[in-house]
N, C-alpha and C positions, 0 to 999 in steps of 0.2 A: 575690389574684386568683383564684386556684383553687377558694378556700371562696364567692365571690362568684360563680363561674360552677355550683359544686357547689348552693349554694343556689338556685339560679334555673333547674337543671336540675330539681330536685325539686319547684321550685316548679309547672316547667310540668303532672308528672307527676300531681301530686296535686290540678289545678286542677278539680274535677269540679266543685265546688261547695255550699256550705255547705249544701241540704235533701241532697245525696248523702253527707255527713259524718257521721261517729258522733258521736251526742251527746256522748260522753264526750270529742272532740275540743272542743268547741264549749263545757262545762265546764271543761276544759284552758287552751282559750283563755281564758275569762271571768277564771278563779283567774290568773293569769297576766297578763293584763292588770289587772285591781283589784291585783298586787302590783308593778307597771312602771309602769303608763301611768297610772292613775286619776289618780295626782297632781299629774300635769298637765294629763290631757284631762277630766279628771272620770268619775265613778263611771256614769255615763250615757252619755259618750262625747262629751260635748254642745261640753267646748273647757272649761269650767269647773272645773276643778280646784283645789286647798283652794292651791297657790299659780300657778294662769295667770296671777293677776293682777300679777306679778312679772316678767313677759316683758312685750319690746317689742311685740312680737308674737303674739298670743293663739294659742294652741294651737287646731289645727283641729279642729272638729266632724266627729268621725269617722263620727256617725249620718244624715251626708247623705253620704257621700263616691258611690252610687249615683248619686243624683241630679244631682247636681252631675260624675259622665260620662255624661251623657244616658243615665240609666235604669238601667245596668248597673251592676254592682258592680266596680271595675277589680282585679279580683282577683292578678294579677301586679307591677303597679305599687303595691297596700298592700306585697305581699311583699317587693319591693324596697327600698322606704323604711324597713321595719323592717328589711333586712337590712343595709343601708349610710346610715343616717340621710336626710339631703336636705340639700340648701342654705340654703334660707331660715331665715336666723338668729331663734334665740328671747329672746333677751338676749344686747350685747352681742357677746363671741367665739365662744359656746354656740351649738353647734346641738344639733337631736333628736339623742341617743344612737345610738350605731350598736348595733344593740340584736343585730346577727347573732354581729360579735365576743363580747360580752358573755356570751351564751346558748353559744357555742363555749368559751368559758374556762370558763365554767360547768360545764358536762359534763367537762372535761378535770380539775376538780379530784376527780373521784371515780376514786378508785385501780382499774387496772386496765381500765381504758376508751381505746382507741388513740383515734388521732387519726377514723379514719374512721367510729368510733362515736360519737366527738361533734359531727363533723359531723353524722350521720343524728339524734340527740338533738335539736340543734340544729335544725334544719330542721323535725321535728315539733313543738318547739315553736312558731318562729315562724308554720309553718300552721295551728296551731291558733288562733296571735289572731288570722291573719286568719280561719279561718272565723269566730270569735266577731264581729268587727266587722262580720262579712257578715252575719249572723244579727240585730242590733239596729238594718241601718237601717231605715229612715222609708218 
């Protein structure tokens, strides 16, 4: 709960917006997403991934997600959903990866990195896919 409110504090802080982003975040994201997400949501963002086709539920098109919150990019609610998954099942028992724990274990396996370094690790990264998904929509 704590890493969930720590994420979603940093979320609000750094929510300037992806033309206010350093490209190197928006690279960050890209590499990052193409090593996570591409294989589900596809290398485009489109929902097409080498296996969506394996879910009940096709993976969403992340290159409208602007459009489809009338016009804006819902910049806090991507943050959320990568940081605690969602509900809407993709097969079967599976839902989307809660991708916030995963990116916190992550940083936590390099020696010498407390816990509240991998949080801040953690949180940069997941800002970085969302600016990158902000940056390729439609």
């Amino acid at each position: 709960m704590l890493f969930t409110r720590a994420l979603a504090a940093a979320a609000v802080v750094f929510s300037a917006g992806a033309a206010q982003a350093e490209d190197s975040a928006v690279v960050l994201g890209k590499s990052t997403y193409n090593a996570r997400c591409a294989l589900c949501h596809g290398a485009d963002g489109k929902g097409g991934g080498e296996i969506a086709e394996l879910f009940a539920v096709r993976p969403s098109d992340l290159s409208t997600l602007a459009e489809r919150a009338d016009g804006k990019f819902p910049f806090s609610t991507v943050y959320d959903i990568i940081v605690n998954g969602m509900e809407q099942r993709g097969h079967g028992d599976s839902t989307m990866p809660i991708w916030g724990d995963y990116f916190m274990a992550d940083a936590l396996m390099d020696r010498g990195v407390s816990q509240s370094d991998a949080l801040y690790m953690a949180s940069g990264r997941i800002l970085s896919v969302v600016y990158y998904l902000e940056s390729i929509q439609q």
